[in-house]
C-alpha positions in Angstrom: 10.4 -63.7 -61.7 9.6 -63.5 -65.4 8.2 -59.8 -65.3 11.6 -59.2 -64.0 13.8 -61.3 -66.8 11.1 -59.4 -69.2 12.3 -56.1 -67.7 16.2 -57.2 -67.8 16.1 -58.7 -71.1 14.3 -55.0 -72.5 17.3 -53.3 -70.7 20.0 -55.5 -71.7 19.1 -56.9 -75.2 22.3 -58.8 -75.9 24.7 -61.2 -74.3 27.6 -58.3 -74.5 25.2 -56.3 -72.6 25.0 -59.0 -69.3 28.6 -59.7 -69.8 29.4 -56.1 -69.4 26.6 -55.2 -66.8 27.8 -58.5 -64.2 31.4 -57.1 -65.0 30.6 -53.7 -63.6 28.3 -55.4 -60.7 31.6 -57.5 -60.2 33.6 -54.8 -59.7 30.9 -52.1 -57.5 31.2 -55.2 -55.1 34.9 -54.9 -54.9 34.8 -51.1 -53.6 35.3 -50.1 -49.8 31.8 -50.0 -48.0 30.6 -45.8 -48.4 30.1 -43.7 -45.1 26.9 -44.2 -43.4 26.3 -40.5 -40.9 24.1 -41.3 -37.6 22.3 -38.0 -36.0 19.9 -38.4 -33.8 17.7 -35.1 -31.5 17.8 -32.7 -33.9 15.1 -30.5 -31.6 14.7 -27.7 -34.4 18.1 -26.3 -34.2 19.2 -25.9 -37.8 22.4 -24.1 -37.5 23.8 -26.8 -35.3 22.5 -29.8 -37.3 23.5 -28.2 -40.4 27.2 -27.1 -39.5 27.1 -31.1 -38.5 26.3 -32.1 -42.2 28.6 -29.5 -43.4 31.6 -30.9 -42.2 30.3 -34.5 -41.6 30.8 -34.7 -38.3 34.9 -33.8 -38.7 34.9 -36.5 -41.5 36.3 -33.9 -43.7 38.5 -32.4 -41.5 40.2 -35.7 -40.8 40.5 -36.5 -44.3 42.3 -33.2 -44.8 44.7 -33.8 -41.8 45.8 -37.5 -43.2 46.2 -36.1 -46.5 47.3 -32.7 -46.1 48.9 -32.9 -42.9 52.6 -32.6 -43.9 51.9 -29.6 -46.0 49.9 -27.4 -43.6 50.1 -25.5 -40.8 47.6 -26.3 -37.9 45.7 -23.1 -38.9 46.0 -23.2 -43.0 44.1 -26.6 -42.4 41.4 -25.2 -40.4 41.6 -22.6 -42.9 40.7 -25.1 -45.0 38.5 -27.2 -43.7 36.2 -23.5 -43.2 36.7 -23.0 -46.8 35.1 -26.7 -47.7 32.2 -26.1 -44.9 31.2 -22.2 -45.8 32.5 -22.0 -49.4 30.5 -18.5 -50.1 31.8 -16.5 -46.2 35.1 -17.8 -46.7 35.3 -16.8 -50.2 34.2 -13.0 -49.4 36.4 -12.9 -46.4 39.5 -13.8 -48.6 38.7 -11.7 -51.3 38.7 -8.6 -48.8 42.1 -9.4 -47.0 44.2 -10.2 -50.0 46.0 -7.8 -52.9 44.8 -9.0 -56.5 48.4 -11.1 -56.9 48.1 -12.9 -53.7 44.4 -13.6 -54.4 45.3 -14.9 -58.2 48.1 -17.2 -56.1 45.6 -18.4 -53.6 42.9 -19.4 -56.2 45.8 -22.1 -57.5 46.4 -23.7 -54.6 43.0 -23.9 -53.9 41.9 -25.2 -56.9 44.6 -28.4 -56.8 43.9 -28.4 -52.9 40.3 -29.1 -53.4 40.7 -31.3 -56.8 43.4 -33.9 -54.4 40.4 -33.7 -51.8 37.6 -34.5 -54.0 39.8 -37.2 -55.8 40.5 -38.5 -51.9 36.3 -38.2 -51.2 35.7 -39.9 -54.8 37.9 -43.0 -54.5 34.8 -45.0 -52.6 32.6 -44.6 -55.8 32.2 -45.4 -59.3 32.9 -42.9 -61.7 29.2 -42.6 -62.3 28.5 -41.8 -59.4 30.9 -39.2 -58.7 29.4 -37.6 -61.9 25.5 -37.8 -60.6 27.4 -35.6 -57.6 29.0 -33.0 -59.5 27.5 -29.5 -60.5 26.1 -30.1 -63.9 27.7 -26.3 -65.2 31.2 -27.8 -63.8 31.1 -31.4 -64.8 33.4 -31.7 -67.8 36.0 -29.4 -66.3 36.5 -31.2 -63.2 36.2 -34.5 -64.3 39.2 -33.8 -66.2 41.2 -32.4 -63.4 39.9 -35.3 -61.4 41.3 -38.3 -63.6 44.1 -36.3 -65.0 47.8 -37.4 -64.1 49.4 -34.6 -63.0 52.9 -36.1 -63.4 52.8 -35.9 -66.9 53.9 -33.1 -68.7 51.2 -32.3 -71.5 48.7 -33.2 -69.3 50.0 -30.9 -66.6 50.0 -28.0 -69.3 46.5 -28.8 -69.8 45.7 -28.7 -66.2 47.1 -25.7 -66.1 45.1 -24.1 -68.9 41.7 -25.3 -67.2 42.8 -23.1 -63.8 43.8 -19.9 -65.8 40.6 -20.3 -68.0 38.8 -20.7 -64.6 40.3 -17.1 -63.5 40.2 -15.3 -66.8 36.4 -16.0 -67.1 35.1 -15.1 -63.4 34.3 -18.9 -62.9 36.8 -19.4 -59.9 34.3 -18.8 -56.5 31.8 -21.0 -58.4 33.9 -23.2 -59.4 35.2 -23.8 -55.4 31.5 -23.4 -54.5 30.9 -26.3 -56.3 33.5 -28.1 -55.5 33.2 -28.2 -51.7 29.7 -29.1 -51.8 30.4 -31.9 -54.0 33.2 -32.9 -51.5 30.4 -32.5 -48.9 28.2 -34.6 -51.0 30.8 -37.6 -51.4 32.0 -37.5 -48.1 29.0 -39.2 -46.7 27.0 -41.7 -48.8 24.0 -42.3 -46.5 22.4 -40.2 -43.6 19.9 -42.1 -40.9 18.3 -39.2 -38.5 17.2 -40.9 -35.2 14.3 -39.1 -34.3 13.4 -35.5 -33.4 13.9 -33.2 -35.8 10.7 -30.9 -34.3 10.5 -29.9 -30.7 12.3 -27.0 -29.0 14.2 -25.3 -31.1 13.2 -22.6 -33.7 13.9 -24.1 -37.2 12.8 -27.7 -37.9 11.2 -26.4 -41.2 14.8 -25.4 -42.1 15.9 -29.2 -41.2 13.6 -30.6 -43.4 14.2 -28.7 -46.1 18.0 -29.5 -45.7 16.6 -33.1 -45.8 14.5 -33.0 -48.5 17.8 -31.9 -50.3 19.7 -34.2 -49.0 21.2 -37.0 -51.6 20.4 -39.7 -49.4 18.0 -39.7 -46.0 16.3 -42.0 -43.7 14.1 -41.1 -40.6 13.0 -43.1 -38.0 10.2 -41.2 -36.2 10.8 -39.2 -32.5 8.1 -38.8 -29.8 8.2 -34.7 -30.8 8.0 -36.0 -34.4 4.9 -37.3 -33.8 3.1 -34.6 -32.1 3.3 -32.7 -35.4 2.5 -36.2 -37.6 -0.8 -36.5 -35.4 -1.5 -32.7 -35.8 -1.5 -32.9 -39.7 -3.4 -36.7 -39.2 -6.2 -35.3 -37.7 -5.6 -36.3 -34.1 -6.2 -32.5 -31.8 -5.1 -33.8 -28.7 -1.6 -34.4 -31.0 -2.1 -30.3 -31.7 -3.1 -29.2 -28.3 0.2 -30.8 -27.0 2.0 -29.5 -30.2 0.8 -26.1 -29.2 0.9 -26.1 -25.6 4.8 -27.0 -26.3 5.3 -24.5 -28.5 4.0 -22.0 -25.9 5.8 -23.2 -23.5 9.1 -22.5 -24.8 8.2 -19.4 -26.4 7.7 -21.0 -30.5 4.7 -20.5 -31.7 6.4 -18.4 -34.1 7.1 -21.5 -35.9 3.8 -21.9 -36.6 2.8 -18.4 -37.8 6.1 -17.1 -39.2 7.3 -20.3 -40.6 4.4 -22.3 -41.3 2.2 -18.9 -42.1 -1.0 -20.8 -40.1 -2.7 -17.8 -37.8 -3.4 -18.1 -34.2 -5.0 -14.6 -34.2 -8.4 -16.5 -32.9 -6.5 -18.7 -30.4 -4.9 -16.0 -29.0 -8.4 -13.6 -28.3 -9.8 -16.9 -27.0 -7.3 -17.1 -24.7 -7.1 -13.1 -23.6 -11.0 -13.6 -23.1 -11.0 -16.3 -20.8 -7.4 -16.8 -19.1 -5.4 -14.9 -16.8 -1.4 -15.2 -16.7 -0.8 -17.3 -14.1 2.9 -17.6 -13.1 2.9 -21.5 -13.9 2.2 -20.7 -17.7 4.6 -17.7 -18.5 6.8 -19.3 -20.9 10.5 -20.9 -20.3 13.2 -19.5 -22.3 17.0 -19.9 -23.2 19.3 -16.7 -22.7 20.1 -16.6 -26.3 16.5 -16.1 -27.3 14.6 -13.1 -27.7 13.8 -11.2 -24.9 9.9 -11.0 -24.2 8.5 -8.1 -23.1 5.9 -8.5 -20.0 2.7 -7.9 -22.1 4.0 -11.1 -24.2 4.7 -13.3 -21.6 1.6 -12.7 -20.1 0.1 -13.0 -23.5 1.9 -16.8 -24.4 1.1 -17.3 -20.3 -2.8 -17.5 -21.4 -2.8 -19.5 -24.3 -0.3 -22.0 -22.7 -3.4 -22.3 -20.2 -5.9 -21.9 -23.0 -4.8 -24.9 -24.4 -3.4 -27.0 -21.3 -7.2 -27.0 -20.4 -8.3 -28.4 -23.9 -6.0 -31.1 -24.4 -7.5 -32.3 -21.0 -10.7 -32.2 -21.6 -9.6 -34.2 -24.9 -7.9 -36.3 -23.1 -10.8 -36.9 -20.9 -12.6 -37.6 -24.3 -10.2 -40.1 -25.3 -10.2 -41.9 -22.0 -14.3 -42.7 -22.1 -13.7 -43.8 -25.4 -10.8 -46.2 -24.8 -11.8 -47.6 -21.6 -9.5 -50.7 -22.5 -6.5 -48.6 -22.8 -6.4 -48.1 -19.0 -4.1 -45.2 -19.3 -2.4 -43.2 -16.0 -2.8 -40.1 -15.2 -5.3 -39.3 -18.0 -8.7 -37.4 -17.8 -7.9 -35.9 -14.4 -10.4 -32.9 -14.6 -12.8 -35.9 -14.2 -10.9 -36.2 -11.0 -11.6 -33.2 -9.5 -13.3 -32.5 -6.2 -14.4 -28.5 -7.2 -15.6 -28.0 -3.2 -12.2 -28.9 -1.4 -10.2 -27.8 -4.4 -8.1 -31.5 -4.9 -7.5 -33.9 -7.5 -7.2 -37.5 -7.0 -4.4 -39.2 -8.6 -3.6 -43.2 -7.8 -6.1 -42.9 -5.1 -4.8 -40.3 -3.0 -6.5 -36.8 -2.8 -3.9 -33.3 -3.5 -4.8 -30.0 -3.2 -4.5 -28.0 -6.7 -1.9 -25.1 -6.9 -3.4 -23.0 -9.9 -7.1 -22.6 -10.3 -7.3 -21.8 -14.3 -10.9 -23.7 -15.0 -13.0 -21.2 -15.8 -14.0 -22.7 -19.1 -14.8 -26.4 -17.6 -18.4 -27.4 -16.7 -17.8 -29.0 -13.5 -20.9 -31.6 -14.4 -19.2 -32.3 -17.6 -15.8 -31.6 -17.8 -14.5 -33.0 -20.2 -16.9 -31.2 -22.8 -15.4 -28.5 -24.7 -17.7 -24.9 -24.8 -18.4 -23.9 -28.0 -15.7 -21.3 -28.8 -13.4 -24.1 -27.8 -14.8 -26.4 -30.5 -14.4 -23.5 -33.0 -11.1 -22.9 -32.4 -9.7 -26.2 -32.3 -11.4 -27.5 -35.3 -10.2 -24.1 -37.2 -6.9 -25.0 -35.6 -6.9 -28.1 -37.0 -7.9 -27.2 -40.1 -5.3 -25.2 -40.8 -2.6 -27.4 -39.6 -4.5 -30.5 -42.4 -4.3 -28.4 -45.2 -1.1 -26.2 -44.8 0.8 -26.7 -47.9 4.3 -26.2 -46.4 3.4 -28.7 -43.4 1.7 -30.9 -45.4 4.9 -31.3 -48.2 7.0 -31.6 -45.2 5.7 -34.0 -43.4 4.5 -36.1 -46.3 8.5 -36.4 -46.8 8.6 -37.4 -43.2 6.5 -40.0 -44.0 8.1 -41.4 -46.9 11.4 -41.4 -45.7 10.0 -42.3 -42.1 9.7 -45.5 -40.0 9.2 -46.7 -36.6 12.6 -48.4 -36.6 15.3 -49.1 -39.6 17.7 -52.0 -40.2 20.4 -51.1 -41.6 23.4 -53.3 -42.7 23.3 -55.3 -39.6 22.6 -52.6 -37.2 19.3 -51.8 -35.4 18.3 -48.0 -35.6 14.8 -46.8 -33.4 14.6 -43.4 -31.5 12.9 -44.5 -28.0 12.9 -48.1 -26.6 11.6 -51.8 -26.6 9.1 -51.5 -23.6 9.8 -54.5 -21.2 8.9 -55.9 -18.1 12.0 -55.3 -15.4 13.6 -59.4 -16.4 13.2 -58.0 -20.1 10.5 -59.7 -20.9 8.8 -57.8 -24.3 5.5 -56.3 -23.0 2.3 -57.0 -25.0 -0.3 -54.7 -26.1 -3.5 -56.2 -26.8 -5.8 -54.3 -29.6 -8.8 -56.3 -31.3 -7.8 -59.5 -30.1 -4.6 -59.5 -31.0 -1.5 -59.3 -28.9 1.5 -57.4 -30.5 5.1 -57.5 -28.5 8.8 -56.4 -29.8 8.9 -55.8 -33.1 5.7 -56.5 -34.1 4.8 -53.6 -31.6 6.4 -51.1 -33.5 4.8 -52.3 -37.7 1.7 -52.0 -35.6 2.1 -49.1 -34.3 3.7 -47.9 -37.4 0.8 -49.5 -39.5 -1.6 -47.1 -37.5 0.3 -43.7 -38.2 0.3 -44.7 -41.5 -3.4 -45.1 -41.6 -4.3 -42.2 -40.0 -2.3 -39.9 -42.2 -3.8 -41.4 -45.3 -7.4 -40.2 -43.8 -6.9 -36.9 -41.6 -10.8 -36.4 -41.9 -11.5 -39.6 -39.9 -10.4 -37.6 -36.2 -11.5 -39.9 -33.3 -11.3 -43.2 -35.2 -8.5 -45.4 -33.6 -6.1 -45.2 -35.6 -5.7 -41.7 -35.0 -6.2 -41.8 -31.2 -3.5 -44.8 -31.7 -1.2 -42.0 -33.2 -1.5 -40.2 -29.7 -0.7 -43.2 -27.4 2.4 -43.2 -29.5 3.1 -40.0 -27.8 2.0 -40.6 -24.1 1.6 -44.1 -23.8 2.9 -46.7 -21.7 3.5 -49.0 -24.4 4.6 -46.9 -26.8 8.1 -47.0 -28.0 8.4 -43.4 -28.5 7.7 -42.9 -24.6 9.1 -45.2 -22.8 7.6 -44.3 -19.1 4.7 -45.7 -17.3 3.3 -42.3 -17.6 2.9 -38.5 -18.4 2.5 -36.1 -15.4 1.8 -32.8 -17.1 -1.7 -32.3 -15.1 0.0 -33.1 -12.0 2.8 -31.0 -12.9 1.0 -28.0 -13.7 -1.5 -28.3 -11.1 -0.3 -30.0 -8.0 2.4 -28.8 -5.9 3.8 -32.3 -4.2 6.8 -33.3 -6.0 5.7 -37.3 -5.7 3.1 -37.0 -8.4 5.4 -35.3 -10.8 7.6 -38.4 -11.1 7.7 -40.6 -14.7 8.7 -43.6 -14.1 11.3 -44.9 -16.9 10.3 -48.4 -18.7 13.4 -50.9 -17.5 15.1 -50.9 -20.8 16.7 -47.9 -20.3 18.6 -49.6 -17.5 18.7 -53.3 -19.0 20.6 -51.8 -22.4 23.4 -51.6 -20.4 23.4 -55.2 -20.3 24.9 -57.5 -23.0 22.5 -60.2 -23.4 19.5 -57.9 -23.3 21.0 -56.1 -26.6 21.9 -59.2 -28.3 18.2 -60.7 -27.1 16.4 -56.9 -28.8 18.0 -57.5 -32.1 17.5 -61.4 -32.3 14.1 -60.1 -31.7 14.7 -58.1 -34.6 15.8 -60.8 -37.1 19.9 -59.0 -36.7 22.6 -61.0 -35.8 23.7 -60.4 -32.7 28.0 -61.0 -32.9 28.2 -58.4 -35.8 25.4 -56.2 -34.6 24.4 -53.4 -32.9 21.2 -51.3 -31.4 22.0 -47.6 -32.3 19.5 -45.6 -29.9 18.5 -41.7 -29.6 15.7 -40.1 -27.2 17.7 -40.1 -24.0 20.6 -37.4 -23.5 24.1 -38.7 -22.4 24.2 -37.0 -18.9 27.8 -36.0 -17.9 29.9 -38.9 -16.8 28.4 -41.7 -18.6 29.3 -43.6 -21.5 27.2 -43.7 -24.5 28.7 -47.0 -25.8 27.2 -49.7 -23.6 26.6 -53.8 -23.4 30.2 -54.4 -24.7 29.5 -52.1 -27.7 26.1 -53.3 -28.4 24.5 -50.4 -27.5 25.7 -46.9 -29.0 23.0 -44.0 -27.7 24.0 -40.9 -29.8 21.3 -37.9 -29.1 22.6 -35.6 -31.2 22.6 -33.3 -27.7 21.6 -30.4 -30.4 19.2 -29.0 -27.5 20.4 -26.2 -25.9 18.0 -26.8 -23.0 19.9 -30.2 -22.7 23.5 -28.7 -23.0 24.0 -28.6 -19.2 22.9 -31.8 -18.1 24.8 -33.5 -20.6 28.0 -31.1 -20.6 28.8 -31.2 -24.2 27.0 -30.8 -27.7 26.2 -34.6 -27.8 27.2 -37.4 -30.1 26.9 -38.2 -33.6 28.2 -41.6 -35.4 30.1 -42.5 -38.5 30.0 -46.2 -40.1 32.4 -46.5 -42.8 34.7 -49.2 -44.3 37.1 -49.3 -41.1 34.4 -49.8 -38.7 32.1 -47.4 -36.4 33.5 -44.0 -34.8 31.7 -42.3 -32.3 31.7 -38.7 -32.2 31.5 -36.0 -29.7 30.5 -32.4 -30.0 31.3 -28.9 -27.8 28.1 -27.0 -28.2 27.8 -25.0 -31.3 28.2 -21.5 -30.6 27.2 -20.1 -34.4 27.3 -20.1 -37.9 29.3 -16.5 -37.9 31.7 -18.1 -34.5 32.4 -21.0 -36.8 33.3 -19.1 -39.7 35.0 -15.7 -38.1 37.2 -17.5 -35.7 37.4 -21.1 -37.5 36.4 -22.7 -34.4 34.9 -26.4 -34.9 32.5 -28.5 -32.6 34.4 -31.9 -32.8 35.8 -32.7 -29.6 37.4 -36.2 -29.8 36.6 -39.5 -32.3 36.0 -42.4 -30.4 37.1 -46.1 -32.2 33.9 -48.2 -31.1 34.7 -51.5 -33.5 37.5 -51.8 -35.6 37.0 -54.2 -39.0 40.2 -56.5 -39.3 39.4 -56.7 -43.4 38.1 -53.3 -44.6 34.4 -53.8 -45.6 33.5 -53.4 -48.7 30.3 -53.0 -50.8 29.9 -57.0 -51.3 29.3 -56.7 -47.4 26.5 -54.1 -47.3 23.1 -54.3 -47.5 23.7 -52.6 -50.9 25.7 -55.5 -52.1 22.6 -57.8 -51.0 21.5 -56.4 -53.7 23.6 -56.7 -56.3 24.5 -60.1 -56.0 20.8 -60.6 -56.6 20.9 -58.7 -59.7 24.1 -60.2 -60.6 22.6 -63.9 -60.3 19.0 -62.7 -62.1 21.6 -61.3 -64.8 23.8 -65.2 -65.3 20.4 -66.8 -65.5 19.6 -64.4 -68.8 23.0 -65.0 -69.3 21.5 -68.5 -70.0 18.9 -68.3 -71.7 20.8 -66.0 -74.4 23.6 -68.7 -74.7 21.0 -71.7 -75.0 19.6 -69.9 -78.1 22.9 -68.9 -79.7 
């Protein structure tokens, strides 16, 4: 406490300086709470996610239809709304289908369009901060078109002057290209992304690059999210997945285009000792690249190649964790080689792909030397990528297991429970960790084993696994993962993951309100705010009597059909919480060419009665600390007047 009067007294020397400081505290408390943007299941697919940001999930479209609404055609605001999303296609398109008048005429309108909409996006801030927002080159000039009153005559003379300058100098498309990505900027204070952002899809580099540029940007980690967390922690049954994932769905590209690491050694390992067997040729959407059949035989073997090393690893992990008990792991020790079966929960099934040539049937679990080599080069290169590595170390520090955020409870999987919803325990090193003290363990492990990626079997990095697979994990959230059983066993029984009970108890009112007392929230104003699981078609994301809100982002094309739209994203703002849904994004040139937009319908979950305003934010916490710290110096400079 006196460090920090020390540090408030060196920043505010004088009693005139804590009277005005508490006075403009005062007032920041006074303003309507900012927009808080939920995405969740971002699965690598950048245009999607960013067309999302772009037009804050119809935030900005809404606010031009309230405001602009009686002045517009249905079209001329679309028009518009394209204009504030894609400011540099628009801008080229209407420079080609206008004469030089009608273009001059156009640049007005716009202009004063976009200043009544940024004046509209601003009112939520202090001036301030709308300035920290603006494009430094354009400041000046459009923070006098933004507090200027247009009624008045002089001043609308002046207004005018600042538009024609604007088009005399060739400053007009940067002057809108600033504009409408300060609108975007203004539009949404705060971003949480639920989990995610790698699997599947082909651009989760370009994600987090959008994020790292992002104003302001929390994560809480997803079960994919940690495969590529654990790679870069040292962990190689995290990288063996990673890759055999990657294969799978035809993007290991990602790794060698985007992340420039080479698999040139991994892929004549595999050539030398697989053959493509049908159950490895890789799975792909329509709208991919077409693989010719040298390369699907090609990814076929190193999908195998690695399948059979993240086993034997896995069969590594299991004799050193005895105590973990886990399902379903280490079943090449499970293998009877004469009759050709595996047992799995005690029953013997036959095996429907023989790919083992590299397993010592005496010791299975042992990788062969060029094995070793290529793994530990493998995982070499994934530690010390530079692009990873600054990626992910942003992951990290933006990252958590689970967020609370002004009242609400964000996580990506679940609370693993018993089927009464009674928190399971985990037991490590004597100590039992249940609820939310499950996930700062858990959390507290990652966290450790990214600090030290050269320490690769010690537990805290095998920990960083079990967040992956295991059945206490709350990135999982089933009893267990089949993918031996899968690949290798035709009946359908021992392909079945059981899910933990809380996906079917957070339906359930009391069970919600129970989670976040667990969690320190309070239960009448809160709520759980949930990703991982896709909506299917016909049911309702907004559960427990509005308790529970799931919003995968449904960004996944894979997931598209099972869940019949684009998913859900979710807006928090001074009125209360709207839910939104998305059709399927189609592309960046659709959504541009023909104006078409992925916002379906806005869905009212909680209405405020009084508008909430910064005083009622965790934000405000805040400040009325600083605001109290500030009266008490307040004191002490009085007392010695």
């Amino acid at each position: 406490m006196e460090l920090m009067q020390k540090l408030l007294r060196e920043k505010f020397p004088n009693r005139q300086a804590v009277i005005t400081e508490i006075t403009n505290l005062e007032a920041i408390l006074n303003l309507p709470k900012p927009t808080e943007h939920f995405v969740s299941d971002l699965h690598g697919e950048f245009p999607a996610f960013d067309h999302v940001l772009r037009n804050g999930s119809g935030n900005i479209k809404q606010k031009i239809i309230e405001n602009f609404g009686d002045q517009l055609t249905k079209d001329s605001i679309q028009d518009f709304a394209t204009l504030v999303y894609y400011p540099e296609d628009m801008l080229l398109a209407e420079r080609q289908k206008r004469t030089e008048d009608q273009l001059k005429q156009w640049y007005l309108d716009t202009f004063a369009r976009l200043i009544e909409l940024l004046k509209i996006s601003a009112t939520k801030y202090t001036r301030s901060k709308v300035r920290k927002a603006l494009d430094p080159n354009f400041a000046y000039i459009t923070e006098e078109l933004l507090y200027t009153d247009h009624r008045e005559v002089d001043k609308r003379a002046y207004y005018n002057q600042i538009m024609q300058n604007l088009l005399k100098l060739n400053q007009a498309d940067q002057f809108i290209i600033a504009t409408c990505y300060t609108i975007q900027h203004l539009i949404v204070d705060h971003l949480h992304v639920i989990g995610d952002i790698f699997d599947r899809g082909p651009e989760p580099d370009q994600i987090m690059e959008r994020l790292m540029n992002y104003h302001s940007v929390d994560i809480q980690w997803g079960n994919h999210d940690i495969l590529w967390l654990g790679a870069v922690s040292g962990s190689a049954l995290c990288l063996m997945n990673l890759l055999r994932i990657s294969a799978r769905y035809d993007n290991l590209g990602i790794i060698e285009d985007h992340y420039g690491i080479n698999l040139r050694h991994l892929f004549f390992f595999a050539d030398q000792h697989y053959q493509a067997l049908p159950a490895f040729y890789p799975k792909t959407m329509s709208d991919q690249k077409q693989l010719t059949e040298v390369e699907k035989k090609m990814i076929a073997k190193v999908q195998a190649a690695v399948t059979i090393i993240q086993f034997k690893l896995e069969g590594q992990l299991k004799q050193r964790r005895p105590e973990w008990r886990l399902p379903q792991v280490g079943l090449l020790g499970e293998i009877n080689w004469q009759n050709q079966t595996v047992k799995i929960n005690g029953q013997d099934y036959e095996l429907s792909n023989q790919c083992f040539a590299t397993v010592d049937q005496q010791n299975p679990f042992v990788l062969t030397a060029e094995e070793k080599t290529v793994t530990d080069g493998l995982l070499n290169s994934f530690i010390n990528s530079s692009k990873l590595r600054r990626q992910l170390d942003f992951m990290m520090q933006a990252g958590s297991m689970y967020k609370i955020a002004n009242g609400n409870l964000l996580f990506h999987g679940c609370v693993p429970v018993d089927g009464k919803g009674k928190f399971l325990t985990l037991h490590s090193k004597n100590q039992s960790y249940t609820g939310q003290a499950l996930f700062c363990f858990f959390e507290k492990q990652l966290r450790q084993a990214y600090a030290h990626p050269n320490r690769q079997n010690d537990p805290a990095t095998d920990w960083t696994w079990y967040l992956w697979q295991g059945p206490l994990s709350p990135l999982f959230g089933k009893h267990a993962m089949t993918t031996f059983a899968r690949y290798f066993v035709a009946d359908q029984k021992t392909h079945i993951e059981r899910k933990n009970p809380y996906f079917v108890l957070r339906r359930e009112e009391w069970f919600c309100r129970q989670i976040m007392q667990e969690f320190g929230l309070d239960p009448q104003t809160g709520h759980v705010i949930n990703g991982h699981t896709p909506v299917k078609r016909g049911q309702e994301p907004i559960m427990a009597n509005k308790k529970m809100i799931v919003i995968d982002g449904g960004f996944s094309k894979a997931y598209q059909p099972t869940t019949g739209i684009g998913g859900y994203t979710l807006l928090s703002n001074s009125y209360g919480l709207q839910l939104v849904s998305h059709h399927p994004f189609t592309s960046k040139q659709d959504a541009i060419k023909n104006e078409t937009d992925i916002i379906s319908t806005i869905q009212v979950v909680n209405h405020e009665v009084e508008r909430k305003k910064v005083a009622d934010t965790d934000t405000g916490k805040q400040i009325k600390e600083n605001i109290r710290q500030l009266h008490q110096l307040l004191k002490i400079y009085a007392s010695k007047e």
